[in-house]
C-alpha positions in Angstrom: -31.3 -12.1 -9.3 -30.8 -11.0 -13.1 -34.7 -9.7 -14.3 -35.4 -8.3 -11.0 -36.4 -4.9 -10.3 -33.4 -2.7 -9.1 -33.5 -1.7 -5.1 -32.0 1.3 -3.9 -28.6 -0.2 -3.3 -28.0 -1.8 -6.7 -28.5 1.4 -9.0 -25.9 3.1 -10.7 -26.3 6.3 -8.9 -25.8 4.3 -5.9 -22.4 2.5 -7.0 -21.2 6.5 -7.6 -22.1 7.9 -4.4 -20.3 5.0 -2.6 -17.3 5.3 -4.9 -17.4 9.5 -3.9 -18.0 8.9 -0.4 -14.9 6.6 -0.2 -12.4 9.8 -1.1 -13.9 11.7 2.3 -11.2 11.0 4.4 -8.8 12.0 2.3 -10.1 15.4 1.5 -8.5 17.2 4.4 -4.7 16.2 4.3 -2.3 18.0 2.1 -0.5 14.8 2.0 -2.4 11.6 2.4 -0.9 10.2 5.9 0.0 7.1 4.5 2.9 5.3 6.2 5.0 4.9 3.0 3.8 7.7 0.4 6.7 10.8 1.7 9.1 8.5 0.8 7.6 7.7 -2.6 7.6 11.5 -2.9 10.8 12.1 -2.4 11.7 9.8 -5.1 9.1 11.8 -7.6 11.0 14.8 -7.0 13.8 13.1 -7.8 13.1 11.7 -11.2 12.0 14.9 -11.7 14.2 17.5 -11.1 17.7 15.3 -11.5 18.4 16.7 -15.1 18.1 20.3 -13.3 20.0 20.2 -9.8 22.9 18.6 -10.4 23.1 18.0 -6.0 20.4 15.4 -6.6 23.0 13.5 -8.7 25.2 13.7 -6.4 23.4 11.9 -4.0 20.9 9.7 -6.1 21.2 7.3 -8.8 18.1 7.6 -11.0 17.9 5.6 -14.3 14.5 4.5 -16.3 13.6 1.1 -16.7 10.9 -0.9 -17.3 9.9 -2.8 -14.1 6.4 -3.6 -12.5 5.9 -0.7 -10.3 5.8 2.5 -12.3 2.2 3.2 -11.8 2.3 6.6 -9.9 5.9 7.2 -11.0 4.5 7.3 -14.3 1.2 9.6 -13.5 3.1 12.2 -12.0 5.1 13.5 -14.6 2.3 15.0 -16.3 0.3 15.8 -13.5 3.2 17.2 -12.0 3.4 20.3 -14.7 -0.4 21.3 -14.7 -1.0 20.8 -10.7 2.7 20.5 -9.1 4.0 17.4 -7.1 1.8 17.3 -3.8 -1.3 18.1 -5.1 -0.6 15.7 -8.5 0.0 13.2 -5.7 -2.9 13.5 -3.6 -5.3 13.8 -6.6 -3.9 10.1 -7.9 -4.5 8.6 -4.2 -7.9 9.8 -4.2 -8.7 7.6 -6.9 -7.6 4.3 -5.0 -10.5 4.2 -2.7 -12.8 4.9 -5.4 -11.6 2.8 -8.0 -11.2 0.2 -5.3 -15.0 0.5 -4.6 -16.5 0.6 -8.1 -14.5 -2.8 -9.1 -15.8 -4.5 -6.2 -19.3 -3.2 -7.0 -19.0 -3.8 -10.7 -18.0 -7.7 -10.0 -20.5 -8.3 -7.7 -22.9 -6.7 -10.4 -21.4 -9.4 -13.1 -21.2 -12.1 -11.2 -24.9 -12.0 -9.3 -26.5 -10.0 -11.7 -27.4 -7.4 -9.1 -25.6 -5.9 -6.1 -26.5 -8.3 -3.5 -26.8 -6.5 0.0 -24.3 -8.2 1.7 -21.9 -6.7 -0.8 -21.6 -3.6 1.0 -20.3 -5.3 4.1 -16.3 -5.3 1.9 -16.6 -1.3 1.4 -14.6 -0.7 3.9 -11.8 -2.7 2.5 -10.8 0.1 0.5 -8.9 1.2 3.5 -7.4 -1.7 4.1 -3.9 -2.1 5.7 -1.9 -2.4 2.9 -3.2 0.9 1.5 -2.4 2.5 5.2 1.0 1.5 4.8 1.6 3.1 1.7 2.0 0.5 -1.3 0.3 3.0 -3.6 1.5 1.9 -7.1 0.3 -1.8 -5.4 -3.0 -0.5 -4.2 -3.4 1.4 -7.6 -3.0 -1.8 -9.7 -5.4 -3.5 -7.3 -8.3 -1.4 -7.7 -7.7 -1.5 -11.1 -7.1 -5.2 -11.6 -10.5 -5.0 -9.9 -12.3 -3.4 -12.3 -10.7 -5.4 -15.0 -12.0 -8.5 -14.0 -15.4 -6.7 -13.9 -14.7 -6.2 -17.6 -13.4 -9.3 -18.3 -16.8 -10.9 -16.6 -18.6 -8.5 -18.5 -17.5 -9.6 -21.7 -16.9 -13.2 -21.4 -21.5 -12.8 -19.9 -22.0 -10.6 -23.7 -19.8 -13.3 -25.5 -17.1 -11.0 -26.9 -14.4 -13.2 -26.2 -12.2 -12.6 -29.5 -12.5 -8.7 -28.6 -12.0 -9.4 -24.8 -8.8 -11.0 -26.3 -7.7 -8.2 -28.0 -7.6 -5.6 -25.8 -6.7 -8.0 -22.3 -3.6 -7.9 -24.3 -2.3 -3.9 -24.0 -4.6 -3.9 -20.8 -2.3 -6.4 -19.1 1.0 -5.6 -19.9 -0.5 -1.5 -18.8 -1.2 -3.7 -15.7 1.7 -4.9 -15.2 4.2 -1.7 -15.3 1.6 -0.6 -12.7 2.6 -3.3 -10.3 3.5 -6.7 -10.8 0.6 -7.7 -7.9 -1.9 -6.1 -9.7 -1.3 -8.3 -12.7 -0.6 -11.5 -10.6 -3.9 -11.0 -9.1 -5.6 -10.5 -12.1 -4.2 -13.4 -13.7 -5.9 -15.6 -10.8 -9.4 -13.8 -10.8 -9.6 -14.2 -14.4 -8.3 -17.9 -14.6 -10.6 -19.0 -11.5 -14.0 -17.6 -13.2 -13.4 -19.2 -16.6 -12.7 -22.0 -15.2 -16.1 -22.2 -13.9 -17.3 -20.7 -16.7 -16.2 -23.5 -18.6 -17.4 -26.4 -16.7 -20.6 -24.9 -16.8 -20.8 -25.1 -20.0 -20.6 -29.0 -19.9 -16.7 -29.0 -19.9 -15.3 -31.8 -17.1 -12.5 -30.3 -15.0 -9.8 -31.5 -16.6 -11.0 -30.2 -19.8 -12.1 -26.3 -18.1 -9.1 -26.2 -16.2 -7.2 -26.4 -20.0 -9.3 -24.2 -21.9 -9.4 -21.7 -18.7 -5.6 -21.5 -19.2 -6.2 -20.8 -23.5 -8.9 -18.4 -22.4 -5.6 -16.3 -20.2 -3.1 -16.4 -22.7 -4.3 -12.5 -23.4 -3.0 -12.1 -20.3 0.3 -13.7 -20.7 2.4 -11.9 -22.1 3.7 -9.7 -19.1 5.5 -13.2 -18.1 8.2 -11.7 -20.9 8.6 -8.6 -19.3 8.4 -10.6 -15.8 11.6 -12.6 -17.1 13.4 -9.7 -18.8 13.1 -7.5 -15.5 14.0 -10.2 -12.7 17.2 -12.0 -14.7 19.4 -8.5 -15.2 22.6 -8.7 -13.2 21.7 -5.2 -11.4 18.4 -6.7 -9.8 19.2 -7.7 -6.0 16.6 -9.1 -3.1 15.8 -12.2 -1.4 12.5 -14.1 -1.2 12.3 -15.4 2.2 10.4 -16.2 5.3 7.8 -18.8 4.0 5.1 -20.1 5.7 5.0 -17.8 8.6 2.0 -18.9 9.7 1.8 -16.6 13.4 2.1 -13.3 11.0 -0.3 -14.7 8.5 -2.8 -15.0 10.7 -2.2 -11.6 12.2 -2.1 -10.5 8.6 -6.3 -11.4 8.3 -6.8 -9.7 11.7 -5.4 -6.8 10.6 -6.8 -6.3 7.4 -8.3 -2.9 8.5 -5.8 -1.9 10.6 -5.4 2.2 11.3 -5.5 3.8 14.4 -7.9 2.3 17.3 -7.2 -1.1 17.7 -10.3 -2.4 19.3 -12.1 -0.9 16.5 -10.1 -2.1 13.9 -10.7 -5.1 15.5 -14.1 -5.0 15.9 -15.1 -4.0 12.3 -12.7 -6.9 11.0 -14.7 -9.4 13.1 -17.8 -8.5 11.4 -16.4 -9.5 7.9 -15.8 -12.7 9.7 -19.1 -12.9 11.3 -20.6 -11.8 7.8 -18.4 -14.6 6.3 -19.2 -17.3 8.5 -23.0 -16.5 8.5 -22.8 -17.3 4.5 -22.2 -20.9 5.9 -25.0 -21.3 8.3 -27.8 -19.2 7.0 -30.2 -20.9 5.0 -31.2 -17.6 3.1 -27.2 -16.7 2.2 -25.4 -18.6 -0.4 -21.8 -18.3 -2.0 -21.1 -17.9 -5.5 -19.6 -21.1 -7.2 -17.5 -19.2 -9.7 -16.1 -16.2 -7.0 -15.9 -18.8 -4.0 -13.3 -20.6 -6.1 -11.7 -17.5 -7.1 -11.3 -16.7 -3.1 -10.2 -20.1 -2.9 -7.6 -19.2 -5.1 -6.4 -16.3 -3.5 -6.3 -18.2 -0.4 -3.7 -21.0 -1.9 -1.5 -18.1 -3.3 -2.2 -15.8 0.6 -0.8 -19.4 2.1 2.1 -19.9 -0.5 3.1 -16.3 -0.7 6.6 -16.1 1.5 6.3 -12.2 3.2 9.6 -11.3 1.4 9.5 -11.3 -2.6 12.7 -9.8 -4.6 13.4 -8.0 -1.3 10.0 -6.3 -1.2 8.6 -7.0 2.2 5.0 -7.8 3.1 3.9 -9.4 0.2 1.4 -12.0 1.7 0.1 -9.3 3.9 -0.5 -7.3 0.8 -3.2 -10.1 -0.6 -5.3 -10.6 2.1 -7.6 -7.9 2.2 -8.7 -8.5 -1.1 -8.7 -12.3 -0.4 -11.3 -11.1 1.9 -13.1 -9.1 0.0 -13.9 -11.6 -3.1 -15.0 -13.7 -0.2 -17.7 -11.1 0.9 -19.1 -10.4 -2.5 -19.3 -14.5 -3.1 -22.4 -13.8 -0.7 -25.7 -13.8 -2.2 -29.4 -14.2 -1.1 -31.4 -17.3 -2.0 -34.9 -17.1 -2.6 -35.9 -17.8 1.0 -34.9 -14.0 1.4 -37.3 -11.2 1.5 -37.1 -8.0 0.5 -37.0 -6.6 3.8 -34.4 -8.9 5.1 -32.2 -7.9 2.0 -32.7 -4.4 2.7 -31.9 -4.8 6.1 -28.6 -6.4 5.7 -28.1 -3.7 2.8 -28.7 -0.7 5.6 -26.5 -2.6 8.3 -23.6 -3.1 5.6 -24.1 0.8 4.1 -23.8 1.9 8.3 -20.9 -0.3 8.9 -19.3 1.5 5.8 -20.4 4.7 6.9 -18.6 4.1 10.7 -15.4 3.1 9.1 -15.2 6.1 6.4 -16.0 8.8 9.9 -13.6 6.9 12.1 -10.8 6.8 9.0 -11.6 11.1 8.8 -11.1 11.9 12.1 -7.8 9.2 11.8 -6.4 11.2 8.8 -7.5 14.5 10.4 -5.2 13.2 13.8 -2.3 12.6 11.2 -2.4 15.7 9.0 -2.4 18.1 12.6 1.0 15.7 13.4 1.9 16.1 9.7 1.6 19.9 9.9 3.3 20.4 13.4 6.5 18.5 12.5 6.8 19.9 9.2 7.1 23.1 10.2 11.0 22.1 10.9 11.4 22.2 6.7 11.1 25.9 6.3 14.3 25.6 8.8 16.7 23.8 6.6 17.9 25.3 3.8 17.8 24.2 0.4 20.4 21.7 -0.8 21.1 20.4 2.7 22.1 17.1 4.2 19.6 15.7 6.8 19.8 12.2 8.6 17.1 11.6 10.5 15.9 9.3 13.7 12.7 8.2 14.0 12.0 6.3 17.0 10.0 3.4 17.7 9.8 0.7 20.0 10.5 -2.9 19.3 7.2 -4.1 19.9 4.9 -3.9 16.7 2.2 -0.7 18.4 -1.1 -0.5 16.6 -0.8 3.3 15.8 1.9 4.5 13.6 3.6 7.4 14.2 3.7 7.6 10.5 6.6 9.7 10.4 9.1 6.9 9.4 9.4 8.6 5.9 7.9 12.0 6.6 11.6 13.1 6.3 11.1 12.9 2.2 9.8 15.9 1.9 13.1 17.7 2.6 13.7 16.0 -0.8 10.5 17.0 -1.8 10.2 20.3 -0.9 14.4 21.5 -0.4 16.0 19.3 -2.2 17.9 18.0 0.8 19.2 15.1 1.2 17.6 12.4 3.2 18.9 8.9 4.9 15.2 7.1 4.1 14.8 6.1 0.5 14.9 2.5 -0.6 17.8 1.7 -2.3 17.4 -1.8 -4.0 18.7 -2.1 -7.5 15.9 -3.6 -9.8 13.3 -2.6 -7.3 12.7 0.7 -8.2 14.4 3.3 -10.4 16.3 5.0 -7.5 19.1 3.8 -5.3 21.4 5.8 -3.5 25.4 6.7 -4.1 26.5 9.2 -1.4 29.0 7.3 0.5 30.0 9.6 2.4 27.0 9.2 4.4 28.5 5.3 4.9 26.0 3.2 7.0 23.6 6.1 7.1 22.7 6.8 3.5 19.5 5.1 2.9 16.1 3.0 4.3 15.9 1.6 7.2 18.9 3.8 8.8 16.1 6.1 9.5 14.4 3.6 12.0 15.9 4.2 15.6 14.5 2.1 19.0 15.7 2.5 22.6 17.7 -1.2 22.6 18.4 -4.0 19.8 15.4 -5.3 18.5 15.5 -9.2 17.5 15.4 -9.5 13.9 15.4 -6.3 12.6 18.1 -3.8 11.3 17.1 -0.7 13.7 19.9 0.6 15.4 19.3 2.3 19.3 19.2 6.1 19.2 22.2 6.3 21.9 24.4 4.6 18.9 23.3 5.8 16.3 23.8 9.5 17.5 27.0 8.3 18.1 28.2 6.7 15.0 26.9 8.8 12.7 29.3 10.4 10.3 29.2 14.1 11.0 31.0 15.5 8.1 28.7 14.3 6.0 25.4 16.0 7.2 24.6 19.6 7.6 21.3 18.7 10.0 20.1 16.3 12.6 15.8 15.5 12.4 14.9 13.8 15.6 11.3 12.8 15.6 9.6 11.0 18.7 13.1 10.0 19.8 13.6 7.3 22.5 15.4 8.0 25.5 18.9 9.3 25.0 22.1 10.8 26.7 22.3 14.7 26.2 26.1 14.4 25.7 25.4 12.8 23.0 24.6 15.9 21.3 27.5 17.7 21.9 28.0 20.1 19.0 24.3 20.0 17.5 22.7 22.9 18.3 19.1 23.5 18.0 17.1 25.3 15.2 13.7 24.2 15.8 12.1 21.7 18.9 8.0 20.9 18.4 7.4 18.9 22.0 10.1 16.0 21.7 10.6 16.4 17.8 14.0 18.6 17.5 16.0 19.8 14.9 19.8 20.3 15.0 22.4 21.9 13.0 25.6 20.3 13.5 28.2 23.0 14.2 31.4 20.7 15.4 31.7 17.7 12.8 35.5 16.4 14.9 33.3 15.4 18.2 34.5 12.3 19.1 32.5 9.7 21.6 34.2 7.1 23.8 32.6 4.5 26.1 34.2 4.0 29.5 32.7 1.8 32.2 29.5 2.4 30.3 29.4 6.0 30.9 29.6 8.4 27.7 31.7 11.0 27.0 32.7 13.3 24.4 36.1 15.0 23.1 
């Protein structure tokens, strides 16, 4: 397509607008509803007020390190002084969708020479469900391992290799502290497309494949850091469930994942459709050098285990974009005219349009739930300890609640204590110490269900009102709690109740609960 003239959906201005029109839904909310980010918050607020209240220390172990996944945690302590913490936050998540657009766009652009139309088809990926979860330092390093590929396309089609060298060098390693993913990721891209690159040139296989690997030793040098960071005595987590292939393949169903399941559903079936019409229509091709680099990213989705170092989800996490350099292999052939091109262009700009007005009114849903239940914060005062329930049921719903770390923002916001931060050594830069709080003190002790689930560490409401140790918490957070028995509560009382959502102060920390003939009672 290179030397043609430009149509509406390959200009510049066009790639902006797009890249503008995918912050929309996140306009409204004070706090992006993303399933993970209020926990994330809570640990910001951490890192940054620890040297001030010494209660946080108390609490919270913070040291800094240098691991792969300080993108945000890094951002924020600037941003934090000129704009404070939620709005610092919420202006750095913005940028994900965008960024996440614009490196899309831009490969396609390198790779075809123009935007071919069936490119906008992946725009809603920028949603995708890993970004709905809340893996913001891994969505960060995504869109920007995204545009850096562009680049590295770019500059590898202008022939400034030794300069493309140079500066893939700093640009990596920047990756890396990001997020290990983004870097991985990258790594693959950029091996895949020289590769090609290389046997086009007249190189046979063996021979590319080598001087492909040459070409990425830029790139390498985070494998140093990888080494340093993983072999320290502190670093716990397991890598573990491999080849799950039931939750893999729910994994590609779900890549767009959010509230309405049939239309989640239904928009992820037309990437497939859009996919498997690249096979069987004549006037549709796929890219040599970005098919193999989706073929790639297949091998590593299928290898991946969903565990990695204790961080859960991790095949899930690839798939999206697996998908995605799989939509922009598409291209026309010359069989296609200009009105069919612009026809698949205006079909794949409306499907992007339905997805970024279905994801507003979603995030508009959350932020009303976000606002009602965190009204119980101006109820607790600072300093305090909360542990809170968050119920949900066994079976894996469609539709969040997304409160399972909304209780972060007493951290955030009071400087209360709260049972949901991750506390892995070598993970992250924050674990927890207060052992008073015993089996209660951090991530997933949060999580509460009506019974014992199979496989997981959720604990029922009934027991975990129960067990809990009283005299260490000043305040009880129940949030769409399962079904319970009231004498269980014995000595909370109530400061605040939204619907189901309660809070409670405890008043009498000696109740004591005994099981007799399976009936309850309290002393």
């Amino acid at each position: 397509m290179r030397g043609s003239a430009l149509h509406w959906w390959q200009t510049r201005w066009f790639v902006a607008a797009m890249a503008l029109a995918a912050v929309v839904p996140l306009l409204w909310p004070a706090i992006p509803p993303l399933v993970d980010l209020p926990g994330h918050m809570g640990r910001y607020r951490v890192q940054i007020a620890i040297g001030t209240h010494p209660g946080l220390a108390h609490w919270y172990d913070f040291r800094w390190q240098l691991i792969g996944n300080l993108g945000i945690d890094l951002l924020v302590v600037p941003l934090e002084r000129m704009f404070g913490l939620e709005l610092a936050v919420k202006l750095i998540v913005l940028t994900i969708p965008a960024l996440t657009v614009s490196g899309l766009l831009w490969i396609a652009r390198e790779v075809h020479g123009r935007i071919p139309a069936t490119a906008l088809f992946e725009l809603p990926l920028a949603y995708s469900y890993p970004f709905q979860f809340g893996f913001v330092n891994f969505a960060l390093a995504m869109a920007l391992a995204l545009n850096l590929f562009a680049l590295w396309l770019r500059m590898a089609r202008l022939g400034q290799l030794n300069l493309r060298a140079a500066i893939f060098v700093p640009l990596s390693c920047a990756l890396w502290v990001c997020h290990t993913f983004g870097w991985g990721v990258l790594g693959v891209l950029a091996f895949s497309s020289e590769m090609i690159r290389q046997h086009d040139r007249g190189r046979r296989w063996f021979d590319a494949w080598v001087r492909a690997g040459l070409g990425c030793l830029p790139l390498a040098l985070p494998c140093a850091l990888m080494v340093f960071w993983r072999s320290g005595d502190h670093v716990t987590g397991q890598t573990a469930d491999w080849f799950n292939w039931r939750q893999k393949f729910n994994y590609v169903a779900m890549v767009l994942r959010d509230r309405w399941m049939a239309w989640d559903m239904a928009s992820a079936t037309i990437l497939f459709l859009i996919l498997f019409k690249g096979v069987r229509d004549d006037r549709i091709e796929y890219s040599r050098q970005l098919g193999i680099s989706a073929a790639f990213l297949l091998v590593v989705f299928v290898l991946l285990p969903r565990i990695v170092f204790g961080s859960a989800y991790a095949d899930m996490r690839l798939a999206p974009f697996m998908l995605a350099i799989a939509v922009i292999a598409l291209r026309p052939r010359h069989g296609l005219s200009f009105r069919g091109a612009a026809t698949f262009a205006a079909l794949g700009l409306t499907f992007f349009g339905a997805r970024l007005v279905g994801t507003t009114v979603s995030y508009w849903l959350y932020a009303r739930e976000y606002d009602r239940v965190l009204t119980a914060i101006d109820h607790v005062p600072q300093g305090a300890r909360v542990v809170t329930f968050v119920g949900r049921r066994c079976q894996d719903d469609w539709t969040y609640s997304r409160f399972e770390h909304i209780s972060a923002l007493l951290l955030e916001r009071k400087l209360a204590y709260s049972n949901d931060q991750w506390s892995m050594a070598g993970g992250q830069l924050l674990t927890v110490r207060y052992t008073p709080a015993q089996g209660f003190a951090h991530d997933p002790s949060e999580i509460v269900t009506d019974r014992r689930c199979r496989g997981e560490w959720w604990r029922p409401l009934s027991w975990a009102l129960g067990a809990f140790p009283r005299a260490a918490f000043d305040y009880v957070w129940l949030l769409s709690p399962p079904p319970h028995d009231p004498v269980l509560l014995k000595g909370l009382t109530p400061v605040w109740r939204s619907g189901r959502d309660v809070l409670y102060r405890v008043d009498d920390r000696s109740v004591v609960f005994t099981l007799r003939n399976g009936v309850i009672s309290a002393r």
